[in-house]
Every structure is written in C-alpha cells, then in structure tokens.
C-alpha positions as a Markdown table, in Angstrom:
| # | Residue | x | y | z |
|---|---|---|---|---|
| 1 | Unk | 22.5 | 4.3 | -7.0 |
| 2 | Unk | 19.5 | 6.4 | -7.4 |
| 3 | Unk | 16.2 | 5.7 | -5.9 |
| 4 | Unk | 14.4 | 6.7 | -9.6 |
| 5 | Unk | 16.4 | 5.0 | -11.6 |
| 6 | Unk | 16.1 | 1.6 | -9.3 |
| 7 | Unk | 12.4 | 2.7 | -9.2 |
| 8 | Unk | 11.6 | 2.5 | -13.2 |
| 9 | Unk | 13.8 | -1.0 | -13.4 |
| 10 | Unk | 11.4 | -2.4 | -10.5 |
| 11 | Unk | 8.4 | -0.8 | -12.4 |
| 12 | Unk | 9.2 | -2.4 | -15.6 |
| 13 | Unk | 9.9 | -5.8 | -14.3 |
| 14 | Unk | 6.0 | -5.9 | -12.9 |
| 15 | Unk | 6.7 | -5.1 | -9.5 |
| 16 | Unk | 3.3 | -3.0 | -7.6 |
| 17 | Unk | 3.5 | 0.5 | -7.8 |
| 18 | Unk | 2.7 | 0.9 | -4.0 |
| 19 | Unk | 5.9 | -1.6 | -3.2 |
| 20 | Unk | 8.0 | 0.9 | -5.0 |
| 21 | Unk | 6.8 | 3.9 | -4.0 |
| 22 | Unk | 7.4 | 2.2 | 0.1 |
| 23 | Unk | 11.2 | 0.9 | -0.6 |
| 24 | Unk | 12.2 | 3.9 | -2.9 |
| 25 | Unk | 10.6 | 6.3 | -0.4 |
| 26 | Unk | 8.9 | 8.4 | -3.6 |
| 27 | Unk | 6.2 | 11.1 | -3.5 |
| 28 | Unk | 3.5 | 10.9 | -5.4 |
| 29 | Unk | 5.2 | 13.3 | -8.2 |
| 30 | Unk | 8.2 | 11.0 | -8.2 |
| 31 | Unk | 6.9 | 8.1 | -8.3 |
| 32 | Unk | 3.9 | 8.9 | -11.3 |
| 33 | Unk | 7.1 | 10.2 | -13.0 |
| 34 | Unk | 8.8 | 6.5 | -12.9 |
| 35 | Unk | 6.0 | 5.0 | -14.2 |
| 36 | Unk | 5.7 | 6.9 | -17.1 |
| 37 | Unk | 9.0 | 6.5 | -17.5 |
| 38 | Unk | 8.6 | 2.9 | -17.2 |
| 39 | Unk | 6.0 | 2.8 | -19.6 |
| 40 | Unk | 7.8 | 4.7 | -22.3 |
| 41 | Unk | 10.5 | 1.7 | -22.2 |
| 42 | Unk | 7.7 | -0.9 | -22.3 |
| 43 | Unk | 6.5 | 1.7 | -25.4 |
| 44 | Unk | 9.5 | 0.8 | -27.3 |
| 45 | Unk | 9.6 | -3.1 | -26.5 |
| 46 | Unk | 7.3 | -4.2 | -29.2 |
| 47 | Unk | 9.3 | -1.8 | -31.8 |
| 48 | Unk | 12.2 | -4.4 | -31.1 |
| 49 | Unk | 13.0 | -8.1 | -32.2 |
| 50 | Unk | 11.9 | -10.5 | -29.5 |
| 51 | Unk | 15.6 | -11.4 | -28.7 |
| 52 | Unk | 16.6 | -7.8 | -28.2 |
| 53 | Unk | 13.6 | -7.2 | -25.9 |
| 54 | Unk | 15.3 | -9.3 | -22.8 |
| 55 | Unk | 18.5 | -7.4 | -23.4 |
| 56 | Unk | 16.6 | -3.9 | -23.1 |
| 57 | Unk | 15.4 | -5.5 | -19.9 |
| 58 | Unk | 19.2 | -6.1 | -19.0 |
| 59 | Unk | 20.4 | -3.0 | -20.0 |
| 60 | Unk | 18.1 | -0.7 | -18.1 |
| 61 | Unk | 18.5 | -2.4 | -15.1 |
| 62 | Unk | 21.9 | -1.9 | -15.7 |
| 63 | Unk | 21.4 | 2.1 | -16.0 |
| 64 | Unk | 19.6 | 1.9 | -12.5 |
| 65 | Unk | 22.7 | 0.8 | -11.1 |
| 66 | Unk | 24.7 | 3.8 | -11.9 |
C-alpha cells in the first residue's frame, strides 16, 4: 500500500493533518500534496448525488489500498 495514497483516504475522512503526516511518516512536500489532493476529491463531492457521495468515499479508500 502506499503511504500517499493511505494519506489522502485518512485526509478525506477528517482525520488531523499532523496525525497523518506522524503515521504516514510524510515531509512537509508530501504531505501539503495529499491534502490538496484530498481536497480536490472533497471538490468534486457536491458535483455528485448525495447517494453517490458515500460510494466516492468507499471507492477512494479503496484506491489507497492498492
């Protein structure tokens, strides 16, 4: 699993940025690039219908898996 991927899933579910950046073991660089990651997918959340919203949640924790 990678460390970024697992880092934008724990970013997007609301977990604190200093928590992440500890357990992932992220630089600075690395981990301002998650968030903004993060917050592209959170971007795209209100573009989608409510029910889909959960399963983007779903699905990109899925990707952080791989």
């Amino acid at each position: 699993m990678s460390n970024f991927k697992q880092a934008v899933s724990w970013i997007l579910h609301c977990e604190e940025l200093d928590t992440v950046k500890e357990v992932f073991d992220l630089d600075d660089q690395q981990i301002a690039d998650a968030e903004a990651v993060a917050e592209f997918f959170t971007m795209l959340m209100p573009l989608l219908d409510v029910e889909i919203e959960f399963d983007m949640l779903d699905e990109v924790h899925e990707w952080s898996k791989k």
